[in-house]
N, C-alpha and C positions, 0 to 999 in steps of 0.2 A: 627453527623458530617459526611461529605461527603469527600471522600476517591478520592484524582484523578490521572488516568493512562492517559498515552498518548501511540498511538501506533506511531512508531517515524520510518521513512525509513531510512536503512543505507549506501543505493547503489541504482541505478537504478534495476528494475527487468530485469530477462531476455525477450525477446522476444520470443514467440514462433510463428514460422512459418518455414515451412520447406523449407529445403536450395535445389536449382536447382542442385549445383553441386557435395553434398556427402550426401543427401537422411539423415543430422541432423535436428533437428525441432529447435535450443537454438540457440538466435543471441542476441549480447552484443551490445547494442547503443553504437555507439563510441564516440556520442557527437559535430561528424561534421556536418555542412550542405552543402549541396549543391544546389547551386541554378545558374538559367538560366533564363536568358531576352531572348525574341527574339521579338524584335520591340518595341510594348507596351504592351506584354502580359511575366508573371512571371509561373516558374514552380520552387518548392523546395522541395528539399527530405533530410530526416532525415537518414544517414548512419548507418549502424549495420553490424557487424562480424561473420561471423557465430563462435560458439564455436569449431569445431571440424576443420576447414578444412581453415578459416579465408577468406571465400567466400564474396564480400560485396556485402549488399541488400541496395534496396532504399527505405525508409517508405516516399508517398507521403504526405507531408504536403500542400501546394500548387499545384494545376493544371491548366495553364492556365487563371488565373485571371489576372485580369487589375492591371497593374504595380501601377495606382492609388486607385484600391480600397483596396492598400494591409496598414495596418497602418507603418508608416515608422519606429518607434521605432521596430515592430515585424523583419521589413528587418534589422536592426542594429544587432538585437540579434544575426541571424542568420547567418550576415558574421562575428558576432566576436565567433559564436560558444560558446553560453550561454548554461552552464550548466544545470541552470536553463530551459531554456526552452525546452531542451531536457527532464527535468521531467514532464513539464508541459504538452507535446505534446504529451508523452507514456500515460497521464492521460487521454488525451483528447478521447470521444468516436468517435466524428465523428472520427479523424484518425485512430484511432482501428477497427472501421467497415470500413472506403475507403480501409485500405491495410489489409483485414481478418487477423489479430494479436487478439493474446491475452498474457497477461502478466504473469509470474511465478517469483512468490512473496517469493519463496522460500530462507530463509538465506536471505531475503534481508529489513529486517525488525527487531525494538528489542520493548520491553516493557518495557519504563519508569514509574516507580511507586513511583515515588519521591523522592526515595535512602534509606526510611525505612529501616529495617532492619527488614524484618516481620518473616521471620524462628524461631524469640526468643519471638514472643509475643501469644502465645496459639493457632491459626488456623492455625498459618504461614502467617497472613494476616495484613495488618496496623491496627491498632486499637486507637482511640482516648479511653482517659478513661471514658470519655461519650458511645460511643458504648459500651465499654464491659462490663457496668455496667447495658446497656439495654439490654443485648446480643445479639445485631445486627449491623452490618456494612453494610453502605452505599457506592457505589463506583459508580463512573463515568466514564467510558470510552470513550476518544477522537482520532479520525484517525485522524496526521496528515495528512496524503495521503489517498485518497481511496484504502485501501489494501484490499485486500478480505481475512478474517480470521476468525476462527472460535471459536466462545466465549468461548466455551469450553475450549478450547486450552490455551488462554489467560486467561482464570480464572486459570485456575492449575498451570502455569506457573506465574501469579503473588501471587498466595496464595501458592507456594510451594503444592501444593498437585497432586495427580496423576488423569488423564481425567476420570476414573472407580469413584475414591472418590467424582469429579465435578459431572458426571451423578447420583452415589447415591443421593447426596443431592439434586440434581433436582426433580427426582423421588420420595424423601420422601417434600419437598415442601420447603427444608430449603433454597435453592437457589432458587429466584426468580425474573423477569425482567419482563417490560412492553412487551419487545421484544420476539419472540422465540429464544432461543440459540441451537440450534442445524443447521446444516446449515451453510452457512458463511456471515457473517456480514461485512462492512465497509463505513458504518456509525455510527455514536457515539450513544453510548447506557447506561443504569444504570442498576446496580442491587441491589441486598439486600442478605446478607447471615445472617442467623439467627442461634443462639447457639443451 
């Protein structure tokens, strides 16, 4: 039986890019937009805070594009200030490489494991009675988001064990995935742990 996590976002991450006016690198999307016509051409910027000093930056979403080639629903979002699409546009890579950002995922992220209760069932891990009768478990792991995390991390933390215990079992072969786990991942992957 197949065991399924979700990695679920619980906030926007932060921003990293350093602030002009107090020399911090952490900016909080604030979730505004702002945007500008001039003629027939559209420019819009995704607003952010900086955390230390409350400096605002402009994340370019739009530069100069024809007022027509922009889709009208995306203009909608953005003057009503979609939450949504402030997740959607931290995700996006073109924007991430036009304004050199990168995100910190940090606390900003949890692991859904379906609400088991896996601390009381002999790994600390979900177990159907099928698995533990074959001594192996099956698991799935799905990003919602693209977070970038490391499986490690997420294996100890949804089997209750500590990231030393994850790497022994790698090591001796009882954890094992099509994928590498070491590194960070975020896209969806499976593994196997064997008794």
């Amino acid at each position: 039986m197949l065991e399924n996590w979700v990695v679920v976002p619980t906030c926007l991450p932060l921003v990293l890019r350093r602030c002009h006016a107090c020399a911090s690198e952490r900016f909080r999307a604030s979730g505004k937009f702002r945007v500008n016509a001039n003629h027939k051409l559209i420019d819009a910027w995704l607003l952010a805070l900086c955390t230390a000093c409350g400096e605002t930056a402009k994340l370019t979403v739009l530069e100069r594009m024809s007022v027509r080639s922009v889709r009208p629903e995306l203009l909608n979002r953005m003057h009503d200030n979609d939450p949504g699409l402030t997740a959607e546009l931290l995700q996006d890579p073109v924007v991430r490489r036009r304004n050199r950002i990168a995100l910190d995922w940090d606390n900003a992220w949890r692991l859904d494991t379906g609400g088991s209760d896996y601390l009381d069932r002999g790994w600390g891990l979900p177990c159907s009675s099928e698995a533990e009768s074959l001594g192996k478990i099956d698991v799935s792991v799905r990003f919602a988001a693209r977070i970038p995390v490391r499986p490690v991390r997420l294996i100890a933390e949804g089997c209750g064990l500590s990231r030393a215990e994850v790497e022994r079992l790698i090591t001796e072969g009882n954890l094992v995935s099509a994928v590498r786990l070491s590194g960070k991942l975020s896209g969806d992957f499976t593994f196997t742990l064997k008794r």
